[in-house]
FIKE-120661 format. One record per atom (N, C-alpha, C): residue number from 1; y, z negated, x. Coordinates in steps of 0.02 Angstrom, whole numbers. Atoms other than C-alpha are relative to their C-alpha. Layout:
BEGIN
tidren num = NUM	Y = Y	Z = Z	X = X .
...
This chain:
BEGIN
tidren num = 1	Y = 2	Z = -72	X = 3 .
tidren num = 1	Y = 4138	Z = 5818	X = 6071 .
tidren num = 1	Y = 65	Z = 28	X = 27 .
tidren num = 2	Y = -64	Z = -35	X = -32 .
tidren num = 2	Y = 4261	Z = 5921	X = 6158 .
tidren num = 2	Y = 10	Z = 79	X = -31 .
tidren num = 3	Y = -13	Z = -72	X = 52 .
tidren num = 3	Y = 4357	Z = 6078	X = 6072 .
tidren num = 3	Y = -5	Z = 33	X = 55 .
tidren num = 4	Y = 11	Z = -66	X = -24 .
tidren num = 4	Y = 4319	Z = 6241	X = 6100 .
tidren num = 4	Y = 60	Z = 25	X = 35 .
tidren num = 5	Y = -57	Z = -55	X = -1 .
tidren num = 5	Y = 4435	Z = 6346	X = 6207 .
tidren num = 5	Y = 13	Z = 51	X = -1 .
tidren num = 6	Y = -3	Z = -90	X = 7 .
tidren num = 6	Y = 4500	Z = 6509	X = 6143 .
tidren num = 6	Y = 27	Z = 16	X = 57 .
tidren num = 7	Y = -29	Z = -57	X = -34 .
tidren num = 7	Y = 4537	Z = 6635	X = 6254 .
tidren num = 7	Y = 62	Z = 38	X = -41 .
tidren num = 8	Y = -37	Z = -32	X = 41 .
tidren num = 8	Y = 4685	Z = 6714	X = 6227 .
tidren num = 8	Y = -9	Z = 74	X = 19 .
tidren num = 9	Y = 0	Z = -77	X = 17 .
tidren num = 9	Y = 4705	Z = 6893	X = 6176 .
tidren num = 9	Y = 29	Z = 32	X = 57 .
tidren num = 10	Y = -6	Z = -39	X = -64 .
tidren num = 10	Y = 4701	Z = 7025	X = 6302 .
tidren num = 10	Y = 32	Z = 59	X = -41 .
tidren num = 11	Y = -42	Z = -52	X = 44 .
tidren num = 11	Y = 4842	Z = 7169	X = 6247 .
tidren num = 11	Y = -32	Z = 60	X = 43 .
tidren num = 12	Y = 9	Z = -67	X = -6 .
tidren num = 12	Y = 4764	Z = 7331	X = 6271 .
tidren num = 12	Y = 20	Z = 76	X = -25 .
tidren num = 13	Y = -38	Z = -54	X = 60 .
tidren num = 13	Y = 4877	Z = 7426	X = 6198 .
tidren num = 13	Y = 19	Z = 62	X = 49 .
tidren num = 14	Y = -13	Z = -52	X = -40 .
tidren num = 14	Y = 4913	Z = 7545	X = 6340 .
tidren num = 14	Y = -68	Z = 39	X = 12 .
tidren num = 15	Y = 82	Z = -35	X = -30 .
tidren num = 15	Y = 4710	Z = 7571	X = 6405 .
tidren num = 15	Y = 4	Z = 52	X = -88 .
tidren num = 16	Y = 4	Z = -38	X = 88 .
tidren num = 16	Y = 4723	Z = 7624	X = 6194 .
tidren num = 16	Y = 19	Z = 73	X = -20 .
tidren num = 17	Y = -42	Z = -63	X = 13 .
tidren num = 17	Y = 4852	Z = 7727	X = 6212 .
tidren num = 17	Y = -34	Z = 59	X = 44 .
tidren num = 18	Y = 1	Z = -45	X = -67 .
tidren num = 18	Y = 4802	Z = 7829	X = 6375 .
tidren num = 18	Y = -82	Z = 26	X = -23 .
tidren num = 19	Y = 74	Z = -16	X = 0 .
tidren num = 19	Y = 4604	Z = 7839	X = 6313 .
tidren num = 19	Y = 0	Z = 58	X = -95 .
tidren num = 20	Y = -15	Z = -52	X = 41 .
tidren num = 20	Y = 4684	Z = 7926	X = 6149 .
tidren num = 20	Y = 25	Z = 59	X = 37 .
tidren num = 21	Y = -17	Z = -71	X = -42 .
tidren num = 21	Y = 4761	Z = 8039	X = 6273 .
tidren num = 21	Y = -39	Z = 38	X = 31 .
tidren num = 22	Y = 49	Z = -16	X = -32 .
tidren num = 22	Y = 4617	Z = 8060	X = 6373 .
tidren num = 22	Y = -69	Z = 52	X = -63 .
tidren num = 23	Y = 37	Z = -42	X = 55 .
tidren num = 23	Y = 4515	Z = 8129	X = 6198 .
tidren num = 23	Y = 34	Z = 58	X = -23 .
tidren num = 24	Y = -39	Z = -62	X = 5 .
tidren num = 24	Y = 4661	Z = 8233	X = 6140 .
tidren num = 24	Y = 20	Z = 76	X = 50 .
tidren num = 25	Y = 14	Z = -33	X = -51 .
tidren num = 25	Y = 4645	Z = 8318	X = 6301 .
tidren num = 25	Y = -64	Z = 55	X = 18 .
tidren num = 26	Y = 58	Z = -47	X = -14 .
tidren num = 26	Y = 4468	Z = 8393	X = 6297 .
tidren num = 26	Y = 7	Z = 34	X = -43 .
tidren num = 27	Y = -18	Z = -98	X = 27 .
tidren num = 27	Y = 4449	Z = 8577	X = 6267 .
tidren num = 27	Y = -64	Z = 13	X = -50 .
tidren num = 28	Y = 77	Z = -31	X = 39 .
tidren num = 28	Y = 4259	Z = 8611	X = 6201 .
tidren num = 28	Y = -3	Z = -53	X = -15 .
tidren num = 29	Y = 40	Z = 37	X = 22 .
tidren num = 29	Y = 4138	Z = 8533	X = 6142 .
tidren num = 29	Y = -42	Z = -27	X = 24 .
tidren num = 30	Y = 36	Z = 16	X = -59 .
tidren num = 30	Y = 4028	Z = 8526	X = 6279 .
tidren num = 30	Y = 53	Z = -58	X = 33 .
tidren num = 31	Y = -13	Z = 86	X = -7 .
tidren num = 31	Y = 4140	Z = 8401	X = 6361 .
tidren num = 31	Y = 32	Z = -41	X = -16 .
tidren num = 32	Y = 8	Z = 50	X = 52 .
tidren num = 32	Y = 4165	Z = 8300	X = 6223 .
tidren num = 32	Y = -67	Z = -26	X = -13 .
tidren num = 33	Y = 80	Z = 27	X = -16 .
tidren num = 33	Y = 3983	Z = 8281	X = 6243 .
tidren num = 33	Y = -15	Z = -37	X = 56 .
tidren num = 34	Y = 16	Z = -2	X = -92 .
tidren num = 34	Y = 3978	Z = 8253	X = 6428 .
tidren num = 34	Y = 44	Z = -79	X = -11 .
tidren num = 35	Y = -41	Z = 49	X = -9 .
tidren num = 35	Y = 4127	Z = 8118	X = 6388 .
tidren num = 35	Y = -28	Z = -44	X = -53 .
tidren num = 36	Y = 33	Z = 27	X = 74 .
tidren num = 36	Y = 4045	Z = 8046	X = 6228 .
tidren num = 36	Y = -57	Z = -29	X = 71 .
tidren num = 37	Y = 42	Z = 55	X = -12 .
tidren num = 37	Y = 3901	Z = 8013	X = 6345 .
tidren num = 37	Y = -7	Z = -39	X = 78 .
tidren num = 38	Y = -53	Z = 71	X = -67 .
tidren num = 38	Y = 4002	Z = 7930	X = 6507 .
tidren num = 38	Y = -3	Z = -47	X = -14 .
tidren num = 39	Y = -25	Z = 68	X = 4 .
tidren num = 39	Y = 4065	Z = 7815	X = 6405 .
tidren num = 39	Y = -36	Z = -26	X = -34 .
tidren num = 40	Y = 24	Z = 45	X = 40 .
tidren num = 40	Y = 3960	Z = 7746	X = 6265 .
tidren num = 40	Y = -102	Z = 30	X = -2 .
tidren num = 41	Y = 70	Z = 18	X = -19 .
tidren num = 41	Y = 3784	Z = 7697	X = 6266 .
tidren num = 41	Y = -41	Z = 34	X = -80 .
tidren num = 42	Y = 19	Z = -33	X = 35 .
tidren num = 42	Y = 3653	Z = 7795	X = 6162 .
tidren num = 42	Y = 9	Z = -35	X = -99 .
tidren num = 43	Y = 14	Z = 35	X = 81 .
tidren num = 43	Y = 3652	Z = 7657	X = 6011 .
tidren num = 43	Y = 86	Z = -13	X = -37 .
tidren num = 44	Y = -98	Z = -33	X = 39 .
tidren num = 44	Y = 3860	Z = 7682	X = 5985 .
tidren num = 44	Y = -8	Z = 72	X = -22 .
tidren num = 45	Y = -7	Z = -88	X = 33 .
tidren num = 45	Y = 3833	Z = 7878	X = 5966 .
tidren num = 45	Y = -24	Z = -13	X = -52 .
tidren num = 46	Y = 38	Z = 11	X = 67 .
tidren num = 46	Y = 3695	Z = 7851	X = 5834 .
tidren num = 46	Y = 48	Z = -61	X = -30 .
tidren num = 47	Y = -16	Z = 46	X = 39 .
tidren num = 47	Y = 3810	Z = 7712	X = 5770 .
tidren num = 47	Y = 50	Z = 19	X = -33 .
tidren num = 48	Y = -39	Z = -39	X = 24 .
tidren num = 48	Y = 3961	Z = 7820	X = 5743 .
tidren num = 48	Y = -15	Z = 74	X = -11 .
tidren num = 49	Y = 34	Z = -55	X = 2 .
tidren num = 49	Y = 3858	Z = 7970	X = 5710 .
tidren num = 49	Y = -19	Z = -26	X = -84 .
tidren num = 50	Y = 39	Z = 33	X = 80 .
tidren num = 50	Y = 3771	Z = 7863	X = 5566 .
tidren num = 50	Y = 72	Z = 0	X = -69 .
tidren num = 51	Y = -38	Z = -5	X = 53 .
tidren num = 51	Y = 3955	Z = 7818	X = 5492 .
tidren num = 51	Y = 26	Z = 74	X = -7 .
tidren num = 52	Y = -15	Z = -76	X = 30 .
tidren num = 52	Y = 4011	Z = 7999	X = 5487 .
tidren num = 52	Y = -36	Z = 48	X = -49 .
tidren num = 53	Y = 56	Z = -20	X = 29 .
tidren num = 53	Y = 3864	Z = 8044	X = 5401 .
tidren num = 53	Y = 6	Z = -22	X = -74 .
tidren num = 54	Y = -22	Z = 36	X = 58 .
tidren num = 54	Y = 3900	Z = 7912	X = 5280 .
tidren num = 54	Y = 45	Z = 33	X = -42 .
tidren num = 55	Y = -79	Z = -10	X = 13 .
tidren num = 55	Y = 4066	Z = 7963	X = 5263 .
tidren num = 55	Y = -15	Z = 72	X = -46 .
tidren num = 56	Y = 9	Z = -72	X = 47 .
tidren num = 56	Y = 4024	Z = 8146	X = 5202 .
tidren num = 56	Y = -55	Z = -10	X = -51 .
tidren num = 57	Y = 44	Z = 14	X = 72 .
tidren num = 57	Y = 3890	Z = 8090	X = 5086 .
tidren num = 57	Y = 28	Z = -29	X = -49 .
tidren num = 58	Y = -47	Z = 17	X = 38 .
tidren num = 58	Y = 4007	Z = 7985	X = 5014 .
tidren num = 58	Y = 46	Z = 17	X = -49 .
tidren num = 59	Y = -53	Z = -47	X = -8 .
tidren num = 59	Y = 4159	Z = 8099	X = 5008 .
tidren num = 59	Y = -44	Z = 57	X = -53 .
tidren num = 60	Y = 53	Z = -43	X = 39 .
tidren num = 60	Y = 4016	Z = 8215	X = 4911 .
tidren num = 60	Y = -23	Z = -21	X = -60 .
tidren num = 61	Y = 24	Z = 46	X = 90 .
tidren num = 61	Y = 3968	Z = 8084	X = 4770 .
tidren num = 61	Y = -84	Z = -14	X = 19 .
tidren num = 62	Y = 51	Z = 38	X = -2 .
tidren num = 62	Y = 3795	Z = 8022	X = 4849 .
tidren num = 62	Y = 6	Z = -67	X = -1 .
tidren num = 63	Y = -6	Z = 77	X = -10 .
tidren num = 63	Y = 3759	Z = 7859	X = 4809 .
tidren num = 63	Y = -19	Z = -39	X = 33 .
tidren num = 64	Y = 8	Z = 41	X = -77 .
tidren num = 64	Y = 3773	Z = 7725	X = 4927 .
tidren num = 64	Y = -62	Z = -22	X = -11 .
tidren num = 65	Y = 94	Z = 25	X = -3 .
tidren num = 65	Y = 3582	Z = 7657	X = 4884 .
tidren num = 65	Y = -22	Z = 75	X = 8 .
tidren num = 66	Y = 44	Z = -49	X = -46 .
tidren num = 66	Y = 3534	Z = 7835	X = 4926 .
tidren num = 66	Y = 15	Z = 15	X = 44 .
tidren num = 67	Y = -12	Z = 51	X = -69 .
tidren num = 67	Y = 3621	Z = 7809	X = 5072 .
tidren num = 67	Y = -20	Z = -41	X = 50 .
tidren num = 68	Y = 33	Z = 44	X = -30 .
tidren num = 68	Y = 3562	Z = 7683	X = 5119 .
tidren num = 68	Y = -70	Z = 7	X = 18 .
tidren num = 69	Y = 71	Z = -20	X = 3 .
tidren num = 69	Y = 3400	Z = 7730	X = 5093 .
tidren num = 69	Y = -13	Z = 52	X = 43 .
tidren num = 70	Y = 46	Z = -45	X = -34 .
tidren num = 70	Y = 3394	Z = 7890	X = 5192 .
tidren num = 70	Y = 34	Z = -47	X = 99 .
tidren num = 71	Y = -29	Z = 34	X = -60 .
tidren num = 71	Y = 3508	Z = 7799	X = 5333 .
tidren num = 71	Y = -21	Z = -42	X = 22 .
tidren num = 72	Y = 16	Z = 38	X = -8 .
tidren num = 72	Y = 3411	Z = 7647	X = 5323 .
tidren num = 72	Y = 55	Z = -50	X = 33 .
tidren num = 73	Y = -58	Z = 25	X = -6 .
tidren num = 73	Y = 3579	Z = 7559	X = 5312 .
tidren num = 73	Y = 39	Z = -66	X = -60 .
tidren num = 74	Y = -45	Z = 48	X = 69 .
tidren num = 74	Y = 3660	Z = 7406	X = 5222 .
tidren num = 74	Y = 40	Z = 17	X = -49 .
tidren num = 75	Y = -70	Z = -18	X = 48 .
tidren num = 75	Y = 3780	Z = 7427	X = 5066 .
tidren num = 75	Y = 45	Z = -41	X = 36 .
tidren num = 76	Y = -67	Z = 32	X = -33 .
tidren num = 76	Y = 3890	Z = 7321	X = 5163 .
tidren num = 76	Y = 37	Z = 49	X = 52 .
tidren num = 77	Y = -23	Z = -42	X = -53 .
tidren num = 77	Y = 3891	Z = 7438	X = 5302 .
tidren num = 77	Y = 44	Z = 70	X = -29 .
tidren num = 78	Y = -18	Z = -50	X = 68 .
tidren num = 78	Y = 3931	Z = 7581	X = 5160 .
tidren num = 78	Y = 78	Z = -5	X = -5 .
tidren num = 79	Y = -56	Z = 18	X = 43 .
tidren num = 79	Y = 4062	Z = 7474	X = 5094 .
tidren num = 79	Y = 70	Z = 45	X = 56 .
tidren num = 80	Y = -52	Z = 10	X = -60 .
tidren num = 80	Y = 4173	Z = 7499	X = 5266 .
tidren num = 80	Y = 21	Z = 68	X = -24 .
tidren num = 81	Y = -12	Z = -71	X = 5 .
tidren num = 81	Y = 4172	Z = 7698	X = 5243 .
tidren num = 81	Y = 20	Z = 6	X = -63 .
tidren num = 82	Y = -44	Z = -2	X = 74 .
tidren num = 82	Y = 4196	Z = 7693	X = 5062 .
tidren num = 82	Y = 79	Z = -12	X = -9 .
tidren num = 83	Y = -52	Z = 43	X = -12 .
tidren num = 83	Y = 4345	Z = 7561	X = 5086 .
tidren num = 83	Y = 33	Z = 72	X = 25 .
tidren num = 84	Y = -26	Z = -23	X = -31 .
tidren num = 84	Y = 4408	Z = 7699	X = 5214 .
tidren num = 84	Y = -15	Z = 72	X = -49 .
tidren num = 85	Y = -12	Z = -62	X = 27 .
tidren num = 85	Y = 4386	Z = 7851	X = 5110 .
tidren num = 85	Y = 59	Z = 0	X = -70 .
tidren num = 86	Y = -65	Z = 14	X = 49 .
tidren num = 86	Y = 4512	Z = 7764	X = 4975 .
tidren num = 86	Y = 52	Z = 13	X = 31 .
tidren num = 87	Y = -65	Z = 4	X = -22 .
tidren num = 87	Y = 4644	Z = 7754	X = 5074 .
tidren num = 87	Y = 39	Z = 72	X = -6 .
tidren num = 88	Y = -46	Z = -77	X = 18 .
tidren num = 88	Y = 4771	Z = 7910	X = 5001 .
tidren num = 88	Y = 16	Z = 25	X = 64 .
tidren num = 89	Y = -14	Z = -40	X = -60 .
tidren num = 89	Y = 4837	Z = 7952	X = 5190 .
tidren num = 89	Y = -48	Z = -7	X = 36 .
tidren num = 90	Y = 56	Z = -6	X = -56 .
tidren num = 90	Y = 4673	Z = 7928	X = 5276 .
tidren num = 90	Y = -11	Z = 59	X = 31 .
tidren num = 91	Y = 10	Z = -58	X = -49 .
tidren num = 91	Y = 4651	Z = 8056	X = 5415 .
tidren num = 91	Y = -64	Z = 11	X = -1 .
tidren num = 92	Y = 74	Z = -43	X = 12 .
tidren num = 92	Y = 4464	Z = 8055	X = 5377 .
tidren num = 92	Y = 2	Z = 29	X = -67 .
tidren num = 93	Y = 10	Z = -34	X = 59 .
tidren num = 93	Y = 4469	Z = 8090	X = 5211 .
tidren num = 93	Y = 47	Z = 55	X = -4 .
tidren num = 94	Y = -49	Z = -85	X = -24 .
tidren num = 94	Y = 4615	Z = 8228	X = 5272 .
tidren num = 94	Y = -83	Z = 53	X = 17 .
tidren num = 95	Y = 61	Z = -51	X = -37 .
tidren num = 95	Y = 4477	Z = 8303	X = 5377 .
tidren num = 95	Y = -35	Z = 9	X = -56 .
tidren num = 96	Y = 79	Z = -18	X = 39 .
tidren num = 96	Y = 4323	Z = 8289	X = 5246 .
tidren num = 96	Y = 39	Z = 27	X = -108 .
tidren num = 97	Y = -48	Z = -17	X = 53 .
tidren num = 97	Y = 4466	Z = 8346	X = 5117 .
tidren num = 97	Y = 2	Z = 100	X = 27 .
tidren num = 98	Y = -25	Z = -94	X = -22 .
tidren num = 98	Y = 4496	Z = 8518	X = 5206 .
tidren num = 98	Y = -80	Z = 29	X = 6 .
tidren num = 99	Y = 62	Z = -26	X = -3 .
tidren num = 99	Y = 4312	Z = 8536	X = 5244 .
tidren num = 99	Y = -48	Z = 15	X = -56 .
tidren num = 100	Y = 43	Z = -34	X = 83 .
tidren num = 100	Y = 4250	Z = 8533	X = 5063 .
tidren num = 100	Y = 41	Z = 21	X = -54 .
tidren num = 101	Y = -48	Z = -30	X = 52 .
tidren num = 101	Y = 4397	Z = 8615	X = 4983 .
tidren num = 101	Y = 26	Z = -37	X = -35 .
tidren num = 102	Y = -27	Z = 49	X = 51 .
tidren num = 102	Y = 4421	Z = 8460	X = 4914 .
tidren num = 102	Y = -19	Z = -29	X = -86 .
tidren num = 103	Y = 25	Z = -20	X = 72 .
tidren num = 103	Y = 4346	Z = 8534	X = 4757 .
tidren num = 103	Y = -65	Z = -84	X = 7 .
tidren num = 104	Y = 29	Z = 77	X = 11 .
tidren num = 104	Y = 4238	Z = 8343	X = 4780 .
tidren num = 104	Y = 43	Z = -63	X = 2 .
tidren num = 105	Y = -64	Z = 55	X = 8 .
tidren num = 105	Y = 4404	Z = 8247	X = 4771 .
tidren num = 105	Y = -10	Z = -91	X = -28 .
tidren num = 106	Y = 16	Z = 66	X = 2 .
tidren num = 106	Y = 4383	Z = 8061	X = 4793 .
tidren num = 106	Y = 47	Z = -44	X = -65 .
């Protein structure tokens, strides 16, 4: 048997940087749409569409089996957004903090 060879890691840390620049840059909303659907293929939108969705049901006190249930979504998949709505400096839970007054405080 002969070992596997890894590949080594490709540093993308610049394409990273410059494609954050490239988002921070659009004006509307319209093309943030237009650029949303350049780059990623219909089953990424609905895939990060699905966790944002999560995320404010969450952030709200629905429970992840009803969740799941209307999302037709794993509790594992759940877990990720949950995980990420703990985090005290999280920039989503900033956002979904200012958007419900907070008055649903995680």
């Amino acid at each position: 048997m002969s070992a596997r060879k890894t590949e080594p890691e490709i540093d993308l840390t610049e394409s990273y940087n410059d494609l954050l620049d490239v988002f921070a840059r659009v004006e509307s909303r319209q093309d943030m749409k237009a650029l949303f659907e350049d780059m990623f293929t219909d089953a990424e939108i609905k895939d990060f569409t699905i966790r944002w969705k999560l995320m404010n049901d969450l952030y709200q006190h629905v429970s992840q089996r009803a969740i799941a249930s209307e999302l037709r979504i794993s509790l594992c998949r759940i877990t990720r957004g949950s995980r990420m709505l703990k985090k005290k400096d999280g920039y989503v839970r900033k956002l979904l903090g200012e958007r419900y007054s907070d008055h649903y405080q995680i």
